[in-house]
Structure formats: structure tokens, C-alpha cells
C-alpha positions, 0 to 999 in steps of 0.5 A: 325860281325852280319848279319840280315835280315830287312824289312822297309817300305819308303814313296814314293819319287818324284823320283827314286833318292830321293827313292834309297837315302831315302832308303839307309839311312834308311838302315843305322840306322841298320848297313851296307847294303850288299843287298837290295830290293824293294819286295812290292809298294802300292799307299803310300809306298815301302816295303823294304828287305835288308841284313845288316851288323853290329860290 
């Protein structure tokens, strides 16, 4: 198992729903999110780090 340390960056969505969904999807394509946090909102985009897991 391979744990890394990632940060993303997700357009804003209309809703805290859609954001959380756009984010753990996102999180996704890198493996298994362990953790995951929102450390960064500008006027566009979230900034987000998370811990994954992958095989």
C-alpha cells in the first residue's frame, strides 16, 4: 500500500453537495481518500489536501 500527500484545486460548485461530491471524485483518480481538506477559497476555486491511499 502507497500512501501520498495531494493537493487539487476544484471549481466552485452551487452547492456544498455538489462541491463535496465534485471533490471526492476528483480524489478518486489517486487512489482511496483517508483524508481530505479544504486549506485554500479564492473567488473561482477551492484548494484541496488530502491523504490517499493506493495498491
Amino acid at each position: 500500500m502507497i500512501t501520498d500527500f495531494i493537493t487539487i484545486e476544484i471549481e466552485i460548485k452551487d452547492s456544498v453537495r455538489e462541491l463535496h461530491q465534485a471533490i471526492e471524485q476528483e480524489l478518486q483518480a489517486f487512489g482511496e481518500p483517508l483524508r481530505w481538506a479544504i486549506t485554500r477559497v479564492n473567488s473561482q476555486t477551492v484548494e484541496v489536501e488530502a491523504v490517499v491511499t493506493r495498491e
